[in-house]
C-alpha positions as CSV (number, residue, x, y, z in Angstrom):
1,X,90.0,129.5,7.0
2,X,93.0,128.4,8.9
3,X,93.3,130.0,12.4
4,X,95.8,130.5,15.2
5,X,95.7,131.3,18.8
6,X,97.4,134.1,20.5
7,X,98.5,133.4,24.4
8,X,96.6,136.0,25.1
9,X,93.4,135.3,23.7
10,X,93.8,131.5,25.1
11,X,94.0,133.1,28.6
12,X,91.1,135.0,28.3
13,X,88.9,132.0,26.6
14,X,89.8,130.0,29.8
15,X,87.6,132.6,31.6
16,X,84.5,132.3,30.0
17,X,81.5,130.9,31.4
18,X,81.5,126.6,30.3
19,X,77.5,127.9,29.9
20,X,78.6,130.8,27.3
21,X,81.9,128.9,25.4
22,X,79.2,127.5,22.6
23,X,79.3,131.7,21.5
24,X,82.9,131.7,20.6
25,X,82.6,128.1,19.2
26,X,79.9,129.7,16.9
27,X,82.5,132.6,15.8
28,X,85.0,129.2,15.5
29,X,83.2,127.6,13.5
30,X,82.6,131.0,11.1
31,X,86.0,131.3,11.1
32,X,86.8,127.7,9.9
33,X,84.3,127.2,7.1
34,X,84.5,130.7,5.5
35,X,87.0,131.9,2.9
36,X,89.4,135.2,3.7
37,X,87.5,136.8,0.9
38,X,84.0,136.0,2.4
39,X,84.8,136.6,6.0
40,X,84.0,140.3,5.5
41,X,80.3,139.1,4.9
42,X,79.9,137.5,8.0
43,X,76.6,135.3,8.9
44,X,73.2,134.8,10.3
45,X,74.8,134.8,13.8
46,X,77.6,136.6,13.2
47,X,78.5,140.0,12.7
48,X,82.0,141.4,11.1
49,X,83.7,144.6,11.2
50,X,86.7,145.6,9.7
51,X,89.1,148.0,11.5
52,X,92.4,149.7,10.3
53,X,95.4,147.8,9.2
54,X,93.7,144.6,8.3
55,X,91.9,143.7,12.0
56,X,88.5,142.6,12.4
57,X,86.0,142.5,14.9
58,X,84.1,139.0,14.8
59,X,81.1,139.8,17.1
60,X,78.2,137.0,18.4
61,X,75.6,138.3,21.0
62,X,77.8,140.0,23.5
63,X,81.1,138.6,23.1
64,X,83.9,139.9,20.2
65,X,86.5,138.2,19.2
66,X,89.7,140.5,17.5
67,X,91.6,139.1,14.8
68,X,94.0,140.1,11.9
69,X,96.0,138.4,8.9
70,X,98.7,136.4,9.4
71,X,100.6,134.4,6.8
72,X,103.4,131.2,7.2
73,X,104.5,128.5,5.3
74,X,101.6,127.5,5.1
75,X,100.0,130.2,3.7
76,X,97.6,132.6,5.8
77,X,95.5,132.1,8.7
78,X,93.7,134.5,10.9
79,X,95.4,135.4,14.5
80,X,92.7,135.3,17.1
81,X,94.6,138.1,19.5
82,X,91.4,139.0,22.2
83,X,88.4,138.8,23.6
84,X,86.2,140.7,25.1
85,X,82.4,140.4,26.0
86,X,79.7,143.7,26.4
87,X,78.0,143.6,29.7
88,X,74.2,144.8,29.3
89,X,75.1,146.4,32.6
90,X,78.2,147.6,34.4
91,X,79.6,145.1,36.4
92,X,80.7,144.8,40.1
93,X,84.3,145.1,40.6
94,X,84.9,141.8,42.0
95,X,83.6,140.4,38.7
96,X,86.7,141.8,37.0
97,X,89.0,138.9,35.3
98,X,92.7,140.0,35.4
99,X,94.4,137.9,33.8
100,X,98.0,137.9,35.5
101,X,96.6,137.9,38.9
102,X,98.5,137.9,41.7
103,X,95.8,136.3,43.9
104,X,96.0,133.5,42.0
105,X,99.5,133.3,40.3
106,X,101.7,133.0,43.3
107,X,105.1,133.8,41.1
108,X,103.1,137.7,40.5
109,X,102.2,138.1,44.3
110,X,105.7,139.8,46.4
111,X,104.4,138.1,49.6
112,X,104.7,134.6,48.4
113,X,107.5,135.7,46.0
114,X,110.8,136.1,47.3
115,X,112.4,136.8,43.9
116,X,109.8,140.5,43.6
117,X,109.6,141.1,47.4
118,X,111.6,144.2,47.9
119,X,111.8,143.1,51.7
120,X,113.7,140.5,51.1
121,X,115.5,141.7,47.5
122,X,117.8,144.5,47.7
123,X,117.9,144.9,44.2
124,X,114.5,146.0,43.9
125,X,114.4,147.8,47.4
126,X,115.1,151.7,47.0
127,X,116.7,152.0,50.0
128,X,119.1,149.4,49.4
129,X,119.8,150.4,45.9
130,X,120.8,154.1,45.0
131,X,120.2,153.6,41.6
132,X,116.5,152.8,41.9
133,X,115.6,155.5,44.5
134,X,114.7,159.0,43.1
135,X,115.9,160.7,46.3
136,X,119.3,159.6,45.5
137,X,119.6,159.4,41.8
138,X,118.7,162.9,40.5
139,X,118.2,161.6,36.7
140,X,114.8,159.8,37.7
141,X,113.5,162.7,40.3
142,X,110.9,164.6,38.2
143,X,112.0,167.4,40.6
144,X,115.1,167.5,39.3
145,X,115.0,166.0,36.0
146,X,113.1,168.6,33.3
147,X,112.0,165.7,30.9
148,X,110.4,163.4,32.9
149,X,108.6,166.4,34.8
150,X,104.9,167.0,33.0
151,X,104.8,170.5,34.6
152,X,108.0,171.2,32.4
153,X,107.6,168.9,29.7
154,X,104.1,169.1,27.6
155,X,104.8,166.0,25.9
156,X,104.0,163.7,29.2
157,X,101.3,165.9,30.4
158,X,97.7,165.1,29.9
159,X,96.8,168.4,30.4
160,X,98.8,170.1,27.2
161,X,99.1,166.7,24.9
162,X,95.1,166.2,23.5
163,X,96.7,162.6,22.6
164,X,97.2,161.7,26.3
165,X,94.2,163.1,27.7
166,X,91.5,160.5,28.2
167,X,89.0,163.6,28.6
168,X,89.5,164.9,24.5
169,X,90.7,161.4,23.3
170,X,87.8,158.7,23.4
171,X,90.0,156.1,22.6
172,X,91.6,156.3,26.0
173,X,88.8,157.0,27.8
174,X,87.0,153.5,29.4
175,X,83.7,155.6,29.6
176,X,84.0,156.2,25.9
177,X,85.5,153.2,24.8
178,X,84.3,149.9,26.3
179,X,87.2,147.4,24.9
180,X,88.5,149.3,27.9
181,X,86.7,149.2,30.5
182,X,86.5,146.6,32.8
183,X,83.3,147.3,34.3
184,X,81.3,146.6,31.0
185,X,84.4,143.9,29.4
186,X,84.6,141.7,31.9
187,X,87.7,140.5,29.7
188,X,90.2,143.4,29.8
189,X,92.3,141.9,32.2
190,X,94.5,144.5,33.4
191,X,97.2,145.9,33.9
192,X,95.3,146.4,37.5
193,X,96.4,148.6,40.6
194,X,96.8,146.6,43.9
195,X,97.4,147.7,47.1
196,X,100.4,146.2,49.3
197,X,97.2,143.3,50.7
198,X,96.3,142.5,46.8
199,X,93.3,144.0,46.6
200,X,92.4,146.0,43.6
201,X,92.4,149.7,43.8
202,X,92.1,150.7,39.7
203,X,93.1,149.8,36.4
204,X,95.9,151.1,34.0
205,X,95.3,152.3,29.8
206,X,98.3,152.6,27.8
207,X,98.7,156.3,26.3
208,X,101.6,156.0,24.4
209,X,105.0,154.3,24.8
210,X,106.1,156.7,27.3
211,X,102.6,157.4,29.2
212,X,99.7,155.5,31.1
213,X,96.5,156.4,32.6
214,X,95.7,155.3,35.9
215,X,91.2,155.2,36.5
216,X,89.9,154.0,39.7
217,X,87.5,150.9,39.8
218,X,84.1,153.2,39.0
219,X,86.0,154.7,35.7
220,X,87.6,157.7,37.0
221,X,90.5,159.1,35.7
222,X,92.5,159.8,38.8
223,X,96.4,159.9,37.4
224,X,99.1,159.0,34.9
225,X,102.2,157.1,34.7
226,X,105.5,158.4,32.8
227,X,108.5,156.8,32.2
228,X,111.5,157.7,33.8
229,X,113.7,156.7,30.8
230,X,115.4,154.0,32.5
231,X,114.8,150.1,32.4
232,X,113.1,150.4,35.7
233,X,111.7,153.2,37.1
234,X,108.1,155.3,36.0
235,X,106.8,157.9,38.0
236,X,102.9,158.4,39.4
237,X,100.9,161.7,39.0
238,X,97.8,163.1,39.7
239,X,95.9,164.6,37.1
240,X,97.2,168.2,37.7
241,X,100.8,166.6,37.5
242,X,101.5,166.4,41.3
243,X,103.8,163.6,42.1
244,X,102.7,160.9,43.8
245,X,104.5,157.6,44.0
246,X,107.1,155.7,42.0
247,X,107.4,152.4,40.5
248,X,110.0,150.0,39.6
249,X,109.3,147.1,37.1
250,X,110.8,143.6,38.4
251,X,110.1,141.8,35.0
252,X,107.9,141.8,32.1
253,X,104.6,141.4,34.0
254,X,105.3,143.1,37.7
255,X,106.1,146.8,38.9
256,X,106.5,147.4,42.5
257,X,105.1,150.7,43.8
258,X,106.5,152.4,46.1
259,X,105.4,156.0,48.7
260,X,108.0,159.0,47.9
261,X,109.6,157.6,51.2
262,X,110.4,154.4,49.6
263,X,108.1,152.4,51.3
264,X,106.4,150.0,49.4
265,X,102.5,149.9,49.2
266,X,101.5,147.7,46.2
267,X,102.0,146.2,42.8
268,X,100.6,147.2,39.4
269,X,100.0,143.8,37.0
């Protein structure tokens, strides 16, 4: 069967081992001489699982590749989306791949960026802009705005919503679910939590559209994020909804976070 690529999923093979790449060329090469009616069956060395709403899980040794349907002019094809690979044990946390790092991607890193360094961008500096800065615009201070306040509003708070809480939803929960844990998939990728020197301090799981869990790099849950309901701004709690720091996304990739002073201690990519 015809197959395509995701960005994504080329991003993530680029980071496996040159000694390990002959396991995804063995799921390739499954891919390329079976049918879509016989995929289902898999092979001697490799196993298939079907999820909801047409994805599959196209697993050899440790690694799993995620796919779905995908149709064109051409007729259909399977969309390779991810990657990710089961570690027999958990993993050190330097061993984590992100893959937008800002280590390594100078254009994601606010020191060597001029464009997302709120030092030298005004726009993105709280201080400097009163429409960013929740001491100064009242509709994105959880203090004083009800709906983006967990303590007032169940909906963002972990604690009321069962569908938010990483402790009664497994799916959320990176000790539960592994495709989310970077410790034992080495091929998450993030979004990670750096400090303002680019050194990793956790990881972030998407919720919902509105919320995200924040875990530190053993696991724990430690916090969530909610949206302010703007374009830019998301607030930080702890897990009993004390507020904590804010953050303001720069583009597509970046959010700058900032102390409840405004000063700004980190990014989350």
């Amino acid at each position: 069967m015809r197959y395509v690529v995701t960005p994504e999923f080329n991003a993530k093979m680029a980071q496996v081992p040159s000694d390990q790449r002959h396991v995804i060329s063995t799921i390739i090469t499954f891919i390329q001489s079976a049918q879509k009616e016989t995929i289902i069956s898999g092979a001697s060395e490799v196993e298939v699982r079907v999820l909801n709403d047409g994805f599959f899980v196209i697993k050899a040794k440790n690694y799993r590749v995620y796919a779905s349907i995908g149709s064109d002019e051409r007729g259909e094809y399977l969309l390779l989306l991810d990657i990710s690979s089961e570690q027999p044990e958990i993993i050190n946390p330097s061993m984590f791949i992100a893959t937008k790092d800002p280590t390594r991607n100078h254009a994601l890193d606010p020191r060597r960026n001029t464009m997302i360094d709120p030092r030298r961008n005004m726009m993105i500096d709280p201080r400097r802009n009163m429409m960013i800065d929740p001491r100064r615009n009242m509709m994105i201070d959880p203090r004083r705005n009800m709906m983006i306040d967990p303590r007032r509003n169940m909906m963002i708070d972990p604690r009321r919503n069962m569908m938010i809480d990483p402790r009664r939803n497994m799916m959320i929960d990176p000790r539960r679910n592994m495709m989310i844990d970077p410790r034992r998939n080495q091929f998450y990728g993030g979004p990670y939590i750096y400090n303002a020197d680019m050194e990793k301090e956790g990881f972030v799981v998407r919720a919902n559209d509105d919320v995200s869990l924040t875990f530190d790099l053993s696991g724990n849950y430690i916090g969530f994020i909610a949206s302010a309901k703007n374009e830019k701004n998301e607030n930080v709690f702890d897990t009993t909804g004390d507020w904590l720091e804010f953050l303001i996304r720069v583009d597509s990739d970046v959010r700058l976070r900032f102390d409840l002073d405004g000063d700004w201690i980190g990014v989350m990519v």
